[in-house]
TORPA-4810 file (N, C-alpha, C, O; in nm, 3 decimals):
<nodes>
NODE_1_-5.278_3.284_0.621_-5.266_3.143_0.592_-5.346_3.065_0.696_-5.322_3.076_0.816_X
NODE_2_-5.420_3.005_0.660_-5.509_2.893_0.732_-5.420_2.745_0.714_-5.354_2.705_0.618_X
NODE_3_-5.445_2.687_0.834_-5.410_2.513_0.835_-5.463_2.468_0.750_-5.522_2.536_0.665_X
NODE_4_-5.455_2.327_0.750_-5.538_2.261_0.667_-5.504_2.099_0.667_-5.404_2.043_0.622_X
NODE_5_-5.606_2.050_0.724_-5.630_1.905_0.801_-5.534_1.788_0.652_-5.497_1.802_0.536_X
NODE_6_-5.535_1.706_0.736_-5.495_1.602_0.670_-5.619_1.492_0.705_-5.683_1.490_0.810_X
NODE_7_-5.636_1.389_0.575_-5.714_1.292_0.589_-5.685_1.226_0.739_-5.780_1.152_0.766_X
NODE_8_-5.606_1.227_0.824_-5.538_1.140_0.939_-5.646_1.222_1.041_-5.682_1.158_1.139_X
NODE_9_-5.692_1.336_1.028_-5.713_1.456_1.085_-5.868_1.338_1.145_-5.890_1.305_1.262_X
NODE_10_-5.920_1.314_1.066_-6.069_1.247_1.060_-6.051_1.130_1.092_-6.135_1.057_1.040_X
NODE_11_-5.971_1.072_1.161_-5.969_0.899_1.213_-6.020_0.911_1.339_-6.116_0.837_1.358_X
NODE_12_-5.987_0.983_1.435_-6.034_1.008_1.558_-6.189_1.054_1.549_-6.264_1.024_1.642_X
NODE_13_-6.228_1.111_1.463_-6.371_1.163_1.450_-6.480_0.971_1.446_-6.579_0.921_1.498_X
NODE_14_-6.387_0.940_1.361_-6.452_0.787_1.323_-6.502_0.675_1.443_-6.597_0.607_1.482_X
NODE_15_-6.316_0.725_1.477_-6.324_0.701_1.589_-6.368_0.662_1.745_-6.346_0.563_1.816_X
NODE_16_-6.454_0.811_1.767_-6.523_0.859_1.847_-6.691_0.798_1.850_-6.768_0.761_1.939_X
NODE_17_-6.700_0.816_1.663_-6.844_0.736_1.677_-6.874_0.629_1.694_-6.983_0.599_1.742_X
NODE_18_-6.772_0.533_1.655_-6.792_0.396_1.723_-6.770_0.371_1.833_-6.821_0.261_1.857_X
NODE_19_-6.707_0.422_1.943_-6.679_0.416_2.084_-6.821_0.432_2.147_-6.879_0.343_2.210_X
NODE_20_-6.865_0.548_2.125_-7.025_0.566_2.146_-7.090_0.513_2.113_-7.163_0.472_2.203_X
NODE_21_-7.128_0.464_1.970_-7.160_0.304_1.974_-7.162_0.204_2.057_-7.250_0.153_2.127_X
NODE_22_-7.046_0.185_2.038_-7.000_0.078_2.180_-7.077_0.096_2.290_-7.152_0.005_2.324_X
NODE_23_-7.071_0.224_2.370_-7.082_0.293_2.444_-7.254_0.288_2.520_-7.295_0.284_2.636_X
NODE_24_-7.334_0.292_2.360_-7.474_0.279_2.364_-7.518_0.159_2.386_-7.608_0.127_2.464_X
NODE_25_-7.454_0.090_2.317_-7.500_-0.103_2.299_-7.470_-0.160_2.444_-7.567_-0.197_2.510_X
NODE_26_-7.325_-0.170_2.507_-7.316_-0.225_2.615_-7.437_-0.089_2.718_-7.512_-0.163_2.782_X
NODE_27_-7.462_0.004_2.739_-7.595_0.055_2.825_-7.681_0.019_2.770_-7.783_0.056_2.828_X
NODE_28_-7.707_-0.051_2.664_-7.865_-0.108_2.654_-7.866_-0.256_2.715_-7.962_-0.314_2.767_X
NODE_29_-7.728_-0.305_2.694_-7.738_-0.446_2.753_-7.731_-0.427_2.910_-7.800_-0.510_2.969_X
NODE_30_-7.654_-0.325_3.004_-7.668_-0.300_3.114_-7.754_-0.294_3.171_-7.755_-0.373_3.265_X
NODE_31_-7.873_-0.208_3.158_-8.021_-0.174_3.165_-8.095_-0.301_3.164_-8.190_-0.302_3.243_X
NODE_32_-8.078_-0.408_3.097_-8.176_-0.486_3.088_-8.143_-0.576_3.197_-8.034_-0.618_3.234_X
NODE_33_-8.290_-0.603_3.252_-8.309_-0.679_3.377_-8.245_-0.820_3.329_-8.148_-0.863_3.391_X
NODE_34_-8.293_-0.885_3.230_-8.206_-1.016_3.225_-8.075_-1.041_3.212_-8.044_-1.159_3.194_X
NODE_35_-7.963_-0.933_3.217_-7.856_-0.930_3.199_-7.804_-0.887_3.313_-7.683_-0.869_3.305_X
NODE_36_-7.859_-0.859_3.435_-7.789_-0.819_3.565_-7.677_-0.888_3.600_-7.596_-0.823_3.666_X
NODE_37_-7.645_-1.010_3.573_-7.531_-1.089_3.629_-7.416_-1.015_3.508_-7.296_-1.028_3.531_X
NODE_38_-7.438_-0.980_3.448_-7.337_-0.935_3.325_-7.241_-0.828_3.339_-7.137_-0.794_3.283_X
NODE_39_-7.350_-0.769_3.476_-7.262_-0.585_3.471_-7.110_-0.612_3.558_-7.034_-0.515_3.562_X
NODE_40_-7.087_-0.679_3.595_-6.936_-0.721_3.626_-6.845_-0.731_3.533_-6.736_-0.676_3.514_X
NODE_41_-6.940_-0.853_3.445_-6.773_-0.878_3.377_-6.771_-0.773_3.236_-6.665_-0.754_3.175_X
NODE_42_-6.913_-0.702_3.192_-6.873_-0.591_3.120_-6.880_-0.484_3.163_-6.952_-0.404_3.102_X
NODE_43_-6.821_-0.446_3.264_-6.704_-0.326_3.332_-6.608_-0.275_3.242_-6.582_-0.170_3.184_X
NODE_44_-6.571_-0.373_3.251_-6.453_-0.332_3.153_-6.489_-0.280_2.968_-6.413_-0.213_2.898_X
NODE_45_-6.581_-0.317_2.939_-6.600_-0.295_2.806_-6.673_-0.166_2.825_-6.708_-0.102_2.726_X
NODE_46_-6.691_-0.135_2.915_-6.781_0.016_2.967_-6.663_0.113_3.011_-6.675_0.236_3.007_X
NODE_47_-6.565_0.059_3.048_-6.467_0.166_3.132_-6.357_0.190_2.990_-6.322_0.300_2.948_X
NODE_48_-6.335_0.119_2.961_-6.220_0.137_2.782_-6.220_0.275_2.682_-6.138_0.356_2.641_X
NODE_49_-6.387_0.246_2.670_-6.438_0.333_2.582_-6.471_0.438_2.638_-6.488_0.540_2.572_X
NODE_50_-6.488_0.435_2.768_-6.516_0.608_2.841_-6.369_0.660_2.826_-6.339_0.766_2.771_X
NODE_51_-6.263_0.551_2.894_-6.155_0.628_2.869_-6.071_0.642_2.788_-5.960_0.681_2.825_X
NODE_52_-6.103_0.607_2.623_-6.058_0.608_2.528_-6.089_0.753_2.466_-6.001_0.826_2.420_X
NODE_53_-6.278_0.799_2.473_-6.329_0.951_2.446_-6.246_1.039_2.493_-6.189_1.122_2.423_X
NODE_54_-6.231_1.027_2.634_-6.175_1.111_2.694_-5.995_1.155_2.614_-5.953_1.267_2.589_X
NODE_55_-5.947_1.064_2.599_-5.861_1.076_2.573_-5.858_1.155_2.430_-5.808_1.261_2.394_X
NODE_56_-5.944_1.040_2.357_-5.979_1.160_2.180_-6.009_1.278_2.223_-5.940_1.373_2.189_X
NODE_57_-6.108_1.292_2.299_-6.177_1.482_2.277_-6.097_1.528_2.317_-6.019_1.568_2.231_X
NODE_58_-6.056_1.560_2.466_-5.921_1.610_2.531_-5.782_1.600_2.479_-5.698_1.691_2.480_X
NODE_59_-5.766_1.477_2.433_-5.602_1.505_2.435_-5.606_1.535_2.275_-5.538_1.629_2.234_X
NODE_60_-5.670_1.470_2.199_-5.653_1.499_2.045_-5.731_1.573_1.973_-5.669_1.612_1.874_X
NODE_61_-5.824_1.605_1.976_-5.954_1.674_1.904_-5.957_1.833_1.999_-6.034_1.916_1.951_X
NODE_62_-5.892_1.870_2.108_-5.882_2.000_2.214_-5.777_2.061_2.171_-5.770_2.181_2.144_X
NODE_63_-5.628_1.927_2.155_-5.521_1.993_2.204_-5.444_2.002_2.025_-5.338_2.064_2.014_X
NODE_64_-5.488_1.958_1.938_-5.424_1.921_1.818_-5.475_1.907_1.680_-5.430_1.956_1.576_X
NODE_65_-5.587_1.822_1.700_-5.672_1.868_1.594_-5.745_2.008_1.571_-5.868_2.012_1.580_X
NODE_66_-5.671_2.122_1.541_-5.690_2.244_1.593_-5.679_2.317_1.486_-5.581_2.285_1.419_X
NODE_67_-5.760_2.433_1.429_-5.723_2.495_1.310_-5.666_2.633_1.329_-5.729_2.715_1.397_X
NODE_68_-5.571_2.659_1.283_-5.483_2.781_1.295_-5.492_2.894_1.197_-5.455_2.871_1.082_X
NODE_69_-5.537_3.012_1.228_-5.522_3.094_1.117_-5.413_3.235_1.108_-5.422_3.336_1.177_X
NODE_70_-5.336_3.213_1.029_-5.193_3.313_1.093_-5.224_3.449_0.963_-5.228_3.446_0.840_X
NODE_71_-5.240_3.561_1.066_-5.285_3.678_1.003_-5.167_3.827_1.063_-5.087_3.813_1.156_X
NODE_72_-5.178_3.913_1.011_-5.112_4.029_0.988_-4.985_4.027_1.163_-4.863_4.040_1.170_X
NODE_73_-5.068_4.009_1.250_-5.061_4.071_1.384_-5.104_3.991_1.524_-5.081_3.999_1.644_X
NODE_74_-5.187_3.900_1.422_-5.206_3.796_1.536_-5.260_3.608_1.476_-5.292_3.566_1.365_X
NODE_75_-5.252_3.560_1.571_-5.318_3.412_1.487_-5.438_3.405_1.554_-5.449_3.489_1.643_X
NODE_76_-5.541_3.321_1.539_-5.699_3.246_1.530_-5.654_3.093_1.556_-5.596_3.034_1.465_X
NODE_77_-5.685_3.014_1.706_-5.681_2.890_1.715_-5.817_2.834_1.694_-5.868_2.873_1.799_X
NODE_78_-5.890_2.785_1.646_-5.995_2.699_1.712_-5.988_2.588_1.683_-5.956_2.537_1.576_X
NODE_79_-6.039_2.510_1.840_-6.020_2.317_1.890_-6.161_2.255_1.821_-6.263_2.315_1.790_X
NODE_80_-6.131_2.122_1.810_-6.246_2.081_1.823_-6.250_2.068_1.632_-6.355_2.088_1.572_X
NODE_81_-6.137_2.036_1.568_-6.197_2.047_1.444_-6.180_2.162_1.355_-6.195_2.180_1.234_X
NODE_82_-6.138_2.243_1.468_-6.207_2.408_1.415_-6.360_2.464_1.395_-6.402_2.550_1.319_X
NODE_83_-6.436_2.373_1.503_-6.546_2.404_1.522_-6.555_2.481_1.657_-6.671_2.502_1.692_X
NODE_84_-6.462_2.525_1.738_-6.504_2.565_1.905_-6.487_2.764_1.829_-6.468_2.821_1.721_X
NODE_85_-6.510_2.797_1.983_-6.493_2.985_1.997_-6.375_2.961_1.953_-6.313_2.856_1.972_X
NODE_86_-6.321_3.098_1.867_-6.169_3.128_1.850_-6.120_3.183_1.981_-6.184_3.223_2.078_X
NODE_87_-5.984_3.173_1.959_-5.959_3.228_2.062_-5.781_3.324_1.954_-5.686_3.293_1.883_X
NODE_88_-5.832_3.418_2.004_-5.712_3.534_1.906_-5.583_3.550_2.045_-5.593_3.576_2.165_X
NODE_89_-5.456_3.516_1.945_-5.356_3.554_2.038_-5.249_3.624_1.938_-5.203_3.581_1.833_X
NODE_90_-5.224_3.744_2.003_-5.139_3.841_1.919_-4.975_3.799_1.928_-4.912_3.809_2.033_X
NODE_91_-4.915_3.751_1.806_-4.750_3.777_1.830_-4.702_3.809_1.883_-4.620_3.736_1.940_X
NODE_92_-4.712_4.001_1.924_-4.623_4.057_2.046_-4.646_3.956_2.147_-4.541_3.906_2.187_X
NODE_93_-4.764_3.904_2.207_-4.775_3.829_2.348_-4.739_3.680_2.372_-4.753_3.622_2.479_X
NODE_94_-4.676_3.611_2.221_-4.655_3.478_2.224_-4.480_3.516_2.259_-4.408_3.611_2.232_X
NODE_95_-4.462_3.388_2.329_-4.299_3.362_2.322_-4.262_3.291_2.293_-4.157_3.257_2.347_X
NODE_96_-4.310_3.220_2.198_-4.207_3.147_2.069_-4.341_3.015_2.042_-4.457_2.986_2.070_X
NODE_97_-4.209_2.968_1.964_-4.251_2.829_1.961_-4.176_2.722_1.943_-4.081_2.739_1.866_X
NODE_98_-4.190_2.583_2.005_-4.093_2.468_2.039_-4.141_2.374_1.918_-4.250_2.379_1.860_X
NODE_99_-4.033_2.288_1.894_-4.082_2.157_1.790_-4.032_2.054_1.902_-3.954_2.069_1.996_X
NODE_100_-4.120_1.926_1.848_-4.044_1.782_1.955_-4.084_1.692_1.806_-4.156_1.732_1.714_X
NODE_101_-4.021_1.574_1.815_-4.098_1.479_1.750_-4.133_1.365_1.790_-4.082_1.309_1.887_X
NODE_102_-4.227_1.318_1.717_-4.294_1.193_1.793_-4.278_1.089_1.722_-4.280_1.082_1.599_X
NODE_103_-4.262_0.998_1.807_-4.191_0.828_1.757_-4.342_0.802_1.713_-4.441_0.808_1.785_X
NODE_104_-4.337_0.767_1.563_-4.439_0.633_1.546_-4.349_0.454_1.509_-4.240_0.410_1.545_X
NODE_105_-4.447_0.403_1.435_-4.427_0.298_1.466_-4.337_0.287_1.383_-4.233_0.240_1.429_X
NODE_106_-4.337_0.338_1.174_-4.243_0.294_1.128_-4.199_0.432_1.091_-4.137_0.438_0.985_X
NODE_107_-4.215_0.530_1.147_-4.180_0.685_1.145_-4.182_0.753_1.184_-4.252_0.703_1.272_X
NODE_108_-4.163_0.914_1.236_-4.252_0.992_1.348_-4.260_1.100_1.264_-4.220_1.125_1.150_X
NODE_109_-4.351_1.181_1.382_-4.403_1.316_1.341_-4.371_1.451_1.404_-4.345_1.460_1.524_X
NODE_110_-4.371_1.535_1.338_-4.308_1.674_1.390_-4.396_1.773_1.462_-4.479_1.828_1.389_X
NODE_111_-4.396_1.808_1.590_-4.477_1.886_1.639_-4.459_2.000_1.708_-4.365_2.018_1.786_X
NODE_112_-4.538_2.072_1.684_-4.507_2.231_1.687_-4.584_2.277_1.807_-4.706_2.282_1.798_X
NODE_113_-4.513_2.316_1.937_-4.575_2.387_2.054_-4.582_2.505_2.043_-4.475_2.558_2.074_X
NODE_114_-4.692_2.606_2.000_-4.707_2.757_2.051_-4.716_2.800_2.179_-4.825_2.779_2.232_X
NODE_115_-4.625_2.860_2.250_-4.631_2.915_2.341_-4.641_3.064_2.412_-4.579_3.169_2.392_X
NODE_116_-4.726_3.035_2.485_-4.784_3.174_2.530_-4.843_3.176_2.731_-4.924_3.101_2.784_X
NODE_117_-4.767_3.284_2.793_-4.729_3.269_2.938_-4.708_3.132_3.013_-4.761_3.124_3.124_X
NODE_118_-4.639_3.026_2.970_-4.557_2.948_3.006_-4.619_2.789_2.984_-4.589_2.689_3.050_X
NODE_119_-4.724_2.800_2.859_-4.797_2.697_2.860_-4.861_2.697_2.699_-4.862_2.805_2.641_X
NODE_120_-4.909_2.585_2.634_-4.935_2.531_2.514_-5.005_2.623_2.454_-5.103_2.631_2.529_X
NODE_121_-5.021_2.697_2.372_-5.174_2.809_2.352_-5.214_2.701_2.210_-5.313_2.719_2.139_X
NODE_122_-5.093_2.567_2.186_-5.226_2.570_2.048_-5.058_2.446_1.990_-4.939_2.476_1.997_X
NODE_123_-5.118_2.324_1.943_-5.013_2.271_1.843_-5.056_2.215_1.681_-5.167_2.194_1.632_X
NODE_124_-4.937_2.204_1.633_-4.944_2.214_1.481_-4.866_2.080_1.479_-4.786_2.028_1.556_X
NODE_125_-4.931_2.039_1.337_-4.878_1.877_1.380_-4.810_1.833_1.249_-4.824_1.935_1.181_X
NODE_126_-4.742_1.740_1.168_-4.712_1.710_1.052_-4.856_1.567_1.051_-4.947_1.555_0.969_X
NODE_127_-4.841_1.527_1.107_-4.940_1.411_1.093_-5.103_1.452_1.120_-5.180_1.358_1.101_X
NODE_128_-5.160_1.570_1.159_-5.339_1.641_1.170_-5.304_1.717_1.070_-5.398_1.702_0.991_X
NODE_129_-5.175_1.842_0.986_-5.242_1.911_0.928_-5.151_1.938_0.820_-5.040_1.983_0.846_X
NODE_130_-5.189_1.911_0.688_-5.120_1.888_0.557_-4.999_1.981_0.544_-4.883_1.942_0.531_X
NODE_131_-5.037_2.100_0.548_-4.966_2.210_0.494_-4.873_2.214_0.661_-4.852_2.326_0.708_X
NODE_132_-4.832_2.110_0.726_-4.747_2.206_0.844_-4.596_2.247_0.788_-4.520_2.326_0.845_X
NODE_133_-4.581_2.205_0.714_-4.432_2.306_0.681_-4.444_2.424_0.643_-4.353_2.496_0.686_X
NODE_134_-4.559_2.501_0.543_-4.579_2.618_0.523_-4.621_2.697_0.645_-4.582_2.809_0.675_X
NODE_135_-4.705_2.623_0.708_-4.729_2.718_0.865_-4.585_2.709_0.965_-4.560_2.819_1.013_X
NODE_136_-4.515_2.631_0.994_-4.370_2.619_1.039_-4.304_2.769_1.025_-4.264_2.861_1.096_X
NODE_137_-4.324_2.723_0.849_-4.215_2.878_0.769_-4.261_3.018_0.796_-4.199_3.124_0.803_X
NODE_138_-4.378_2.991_0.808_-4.446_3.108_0.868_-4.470_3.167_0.945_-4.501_3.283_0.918_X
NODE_139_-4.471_3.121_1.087_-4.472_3.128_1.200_-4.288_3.198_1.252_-4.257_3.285_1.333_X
NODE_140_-4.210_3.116_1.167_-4.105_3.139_1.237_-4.032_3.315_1.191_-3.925_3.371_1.216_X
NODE_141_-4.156_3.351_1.114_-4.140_3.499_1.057_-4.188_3.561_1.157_-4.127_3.658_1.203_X
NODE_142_-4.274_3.529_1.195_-4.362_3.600_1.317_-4.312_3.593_1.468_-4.277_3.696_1.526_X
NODE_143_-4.311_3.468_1.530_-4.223_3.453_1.666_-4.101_3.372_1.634_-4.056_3.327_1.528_X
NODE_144_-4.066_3.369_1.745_-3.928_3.316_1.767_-3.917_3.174_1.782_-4.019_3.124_1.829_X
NODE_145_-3.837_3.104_1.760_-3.835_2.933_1.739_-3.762_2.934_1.874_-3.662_3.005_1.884_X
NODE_146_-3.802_2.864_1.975_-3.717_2.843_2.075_-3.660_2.726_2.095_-3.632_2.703_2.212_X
NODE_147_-3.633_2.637_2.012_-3.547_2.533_1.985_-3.641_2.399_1.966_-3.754_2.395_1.917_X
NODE_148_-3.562_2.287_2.019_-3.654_2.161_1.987_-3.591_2.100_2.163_-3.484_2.103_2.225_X
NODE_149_-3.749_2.042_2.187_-3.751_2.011_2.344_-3.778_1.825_2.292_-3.806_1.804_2.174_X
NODE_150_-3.768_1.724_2.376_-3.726_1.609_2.388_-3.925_1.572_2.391_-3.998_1.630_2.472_X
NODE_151_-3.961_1.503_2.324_-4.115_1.445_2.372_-4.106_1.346_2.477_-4.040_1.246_2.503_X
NODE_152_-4.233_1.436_2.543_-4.249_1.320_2.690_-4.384_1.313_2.688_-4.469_1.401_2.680_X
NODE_153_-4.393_1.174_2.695_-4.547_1.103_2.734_-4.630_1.185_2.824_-4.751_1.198_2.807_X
NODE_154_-4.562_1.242_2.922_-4.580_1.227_3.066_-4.659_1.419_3.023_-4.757_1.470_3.078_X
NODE_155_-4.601_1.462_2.947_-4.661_1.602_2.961_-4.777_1.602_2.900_-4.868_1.676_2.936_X
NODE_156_-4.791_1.497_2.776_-4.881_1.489_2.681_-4.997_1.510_2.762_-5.086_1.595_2.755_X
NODE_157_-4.971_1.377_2.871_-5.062_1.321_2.934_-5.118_1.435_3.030_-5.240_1.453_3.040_X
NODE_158_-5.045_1.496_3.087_-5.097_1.670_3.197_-5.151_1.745_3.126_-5.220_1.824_3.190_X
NODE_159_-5.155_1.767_2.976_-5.203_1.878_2.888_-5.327_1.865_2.848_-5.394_1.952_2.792_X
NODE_160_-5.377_1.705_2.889_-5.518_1.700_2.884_-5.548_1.731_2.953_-5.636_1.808_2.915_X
NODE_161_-5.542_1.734_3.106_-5.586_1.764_3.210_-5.589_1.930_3.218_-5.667_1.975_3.302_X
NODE_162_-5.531_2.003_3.158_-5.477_2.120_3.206_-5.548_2.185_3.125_-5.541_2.308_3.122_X
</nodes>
């Protein structure tokens, strides 16, 4: 069984290209000699969008927008879309997997931590990937569900880094 994106999956992609946009336009206006008095007060329109990417590629497009492929003996993660190297992690070596959910605004979403030696190997999302209840059901044939852990901002936020 392969994942399989949800239209939501591609907002961040959209995303991304207009930031760079952004990104391009204010360095062309930077660069130009008649605009030197400018690079102050658009700082800020330069610093937003760096740290807005960062946040898409790393925290959402690395850690989530991620395609999963669950086979005989082992699963297939790849980030990035499902465009990066796979990376194969066998069942025997996973130890479970956690759900949390996440507050949205007029609903939340269900998210699925794979874990493997004491850290994220890969998440499954109800809101990036259509089919997550069939991968849920599936998974929980394979490893072990180790319950449902409380969502914290605060880890989200280390898992980019990490």
């Amino acid at each position: 069984m392969i994942s399989k994106f949800s239209w939501k999956a591609y907002i961040p992609a959209l995303i991304i290209a207009v930031l760079i946009a952004v990104l391009i336009f204010v360095g062309i206006v930077v660069l130009d000699p008649a605009s030197a008095k400018l690079i102050l007060p658009i700082t800020p329109l330069f610093l937003f969008p760096v740290l807005a990417l960062v946040w898409l590629i790393y925290g959402e497009c690395r850690t989530k927008i991620i395609r999963v492929e669950l086979n005989m003996d082992h699963l297939i993660i790849r980030r990035y879309f499902g465009l990066s190297k796979p990376a194969t992690y066998y069942y025997t070596d996973l130890a479970g997997f956690t759900t949390t959910v996440l507050p949205a605004q007029s609903t939340s979403y269900e998210y699925l931590y794979i874990k493997y030696g004491g850290k994220n190997a890969g998440k499954l999302s109800a809101f990036y990937h259509r089919n997550y209840a069939d991968m849920k059901a599936e998974l929980r044939t394979r490893i072990s569900d180790l319950g449902y852990v409380d969502f914290s901002y605060l880890d989200e936020v280390k898992e980019i880094f990490s």
